[in-house]
N, C-alpha and C positions, 0 to 999 in steps of 0.2 A: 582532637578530643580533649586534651590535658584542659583549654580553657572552658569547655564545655560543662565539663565536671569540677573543676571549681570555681567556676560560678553556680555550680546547683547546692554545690555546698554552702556558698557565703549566703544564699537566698534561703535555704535551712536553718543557718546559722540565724540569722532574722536579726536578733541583736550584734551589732561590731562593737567591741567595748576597744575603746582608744585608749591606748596606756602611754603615758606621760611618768617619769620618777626622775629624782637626783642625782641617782646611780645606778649602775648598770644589779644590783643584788637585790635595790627596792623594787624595780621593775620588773625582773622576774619573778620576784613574792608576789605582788601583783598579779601578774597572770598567774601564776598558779594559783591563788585564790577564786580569780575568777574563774576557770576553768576547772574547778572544785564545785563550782556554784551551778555549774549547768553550760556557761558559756562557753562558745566552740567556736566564736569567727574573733581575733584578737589581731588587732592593729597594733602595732609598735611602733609610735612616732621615732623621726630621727630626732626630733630633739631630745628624747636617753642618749648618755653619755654609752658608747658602746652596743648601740641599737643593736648592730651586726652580729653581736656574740648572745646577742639577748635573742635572736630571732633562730641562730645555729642551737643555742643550749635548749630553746624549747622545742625545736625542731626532733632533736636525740631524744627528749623526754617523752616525747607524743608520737613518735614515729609509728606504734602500734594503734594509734587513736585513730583510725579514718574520718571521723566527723572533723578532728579540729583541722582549722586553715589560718594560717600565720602570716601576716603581711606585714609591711611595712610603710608606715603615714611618713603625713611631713615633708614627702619628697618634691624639691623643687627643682631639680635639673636631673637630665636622662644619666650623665656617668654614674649619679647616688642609685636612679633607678637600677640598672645593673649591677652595679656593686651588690645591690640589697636581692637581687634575684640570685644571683650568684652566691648567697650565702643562703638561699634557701626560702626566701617569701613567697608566696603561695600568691598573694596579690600586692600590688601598689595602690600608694590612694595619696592624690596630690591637691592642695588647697584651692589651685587653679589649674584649668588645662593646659598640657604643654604639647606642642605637635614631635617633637624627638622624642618625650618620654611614650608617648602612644604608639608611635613604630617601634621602640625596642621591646614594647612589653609586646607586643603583633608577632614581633621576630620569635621572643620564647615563649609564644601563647599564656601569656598572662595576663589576666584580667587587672584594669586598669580604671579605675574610679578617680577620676578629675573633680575637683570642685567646678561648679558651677553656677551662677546667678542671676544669668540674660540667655533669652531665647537664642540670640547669635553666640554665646559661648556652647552653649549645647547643640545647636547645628552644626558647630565646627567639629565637637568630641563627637558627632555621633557620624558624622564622617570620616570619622576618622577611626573608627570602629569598637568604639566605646560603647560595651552593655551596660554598663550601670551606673549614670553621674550622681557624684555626692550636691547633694542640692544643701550651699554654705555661702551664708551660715543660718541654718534653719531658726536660730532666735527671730532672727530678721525677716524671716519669708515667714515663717508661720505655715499650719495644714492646710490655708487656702491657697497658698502660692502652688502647691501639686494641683489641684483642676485647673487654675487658672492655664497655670504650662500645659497639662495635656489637653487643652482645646485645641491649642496649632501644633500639639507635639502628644496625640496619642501615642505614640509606640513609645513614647520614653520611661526607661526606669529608671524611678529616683530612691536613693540613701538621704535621708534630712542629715544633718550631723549639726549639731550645737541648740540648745534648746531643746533637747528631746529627752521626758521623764516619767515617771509612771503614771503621773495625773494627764500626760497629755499623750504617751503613746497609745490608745486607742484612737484619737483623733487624727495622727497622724496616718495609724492602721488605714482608717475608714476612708484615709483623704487620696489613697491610694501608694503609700510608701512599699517597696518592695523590700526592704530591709531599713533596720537606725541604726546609725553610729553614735554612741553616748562614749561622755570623758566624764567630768567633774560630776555630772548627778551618780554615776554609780560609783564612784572610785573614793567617795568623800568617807572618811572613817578607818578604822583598823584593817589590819586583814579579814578576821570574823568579819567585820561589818559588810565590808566587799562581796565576800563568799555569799552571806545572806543577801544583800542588794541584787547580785548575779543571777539566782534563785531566782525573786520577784521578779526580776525583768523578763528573765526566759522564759520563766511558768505563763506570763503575763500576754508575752506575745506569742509563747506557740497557742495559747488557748484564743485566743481573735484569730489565729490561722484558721484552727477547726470551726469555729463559729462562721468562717467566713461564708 
């Protein structure tokens, strides 16, 4: 049931803001900015210097939040993935599918978002029991590349990540995205700035939820 229910939460959460910083103090400003703003699904790449402590310190901070889910990006080999579960990520989310890191998140039921880009990379994740591919890098695919894929791949659910902003997340919405992953369009600016960008996004796309 553990991955059952956070995967209802990342699909709640609709926005995953990817957090990227210098160091391990900018990063956490960061999420807690966003997380100020409305946003509840936060990615923590490994490229933060001290992702691990960035993902335990927010973990302590929100442990009474049941909405927020805390993962960890960037992951490219299974021992980081564990490590990163073992410090407490709630999800993984890797730029490419990897078959070891999908059986250890299976092992401790956690949901597991692979990048993907070719129907044969997503026949493999979803055999491998993958609910939700990061479809990357969505600059490249565009909102048309979701129909195109669910013609020979209805049951698929996709996360765009890259290229996804306020002018085009409704199009994305429409084109059937179950969640976006955004980095640089939200995160561009001061803290304020973040906090309010975080707002728009969320406002943004739980109201295409309701409209739906």
């Amino acid at each position: 049931m553990q991955r059952i229910n956070l995967l209802q939460q990342l699909r709640q959460s609709g926005v995953i803001a990817v957090v990227r910083g210098n160091n391990k103090d900018e990063a956490l400003s960061v999420c807690r900015a966003l997380i100020k703003g409305g946003i509840t699904g936060i990615e923590v790449t490994l490229t933060v210097p001290e992702a691990e402590s960035v993902i335990q310190e927010l973990k302590k901070e929100q442990v009474k939040n049941k909405k927020i889910v805390i993962g960890a990006g960037t992951v490219l080999h299974v021992s980081s993935a564990e490590r990163m579960i073992m410090a407490g990520a709630d999800f993984i989310v890797g730029p490419a599918f990897d078959q070891a890191t999908a059986e250890i998140c299976n092992l401790y039921q956690i949901p597991y978002l692979p990048g993907c880009a070719t129907i044969t990379e997503m026949q493999q994740a979803l055999k491998s029991g993958v609910e939700v591919i990061k479809l990357f890098p969505g600059s490249s695919a565009g909102p048309k590349m979701i129909k195109a894929i669910k013609g020979p791949l209805p049951q698929v659910n996709l996360m765009p990540t890259g290229g996804v902003n306020l002018d085009n997340l409704a199009e994305w919405h429409a084109a059937g995205a179950v969640m976006v992953g955004v980095g640089g369009n939200l995160l561009a600016g001061d803290l304020h700035q973040i906090t309010k960008a975080a707002s728009q996004y969320k406002r943004h796309w739980d109201d295409l939820e309701k409209n739906e």
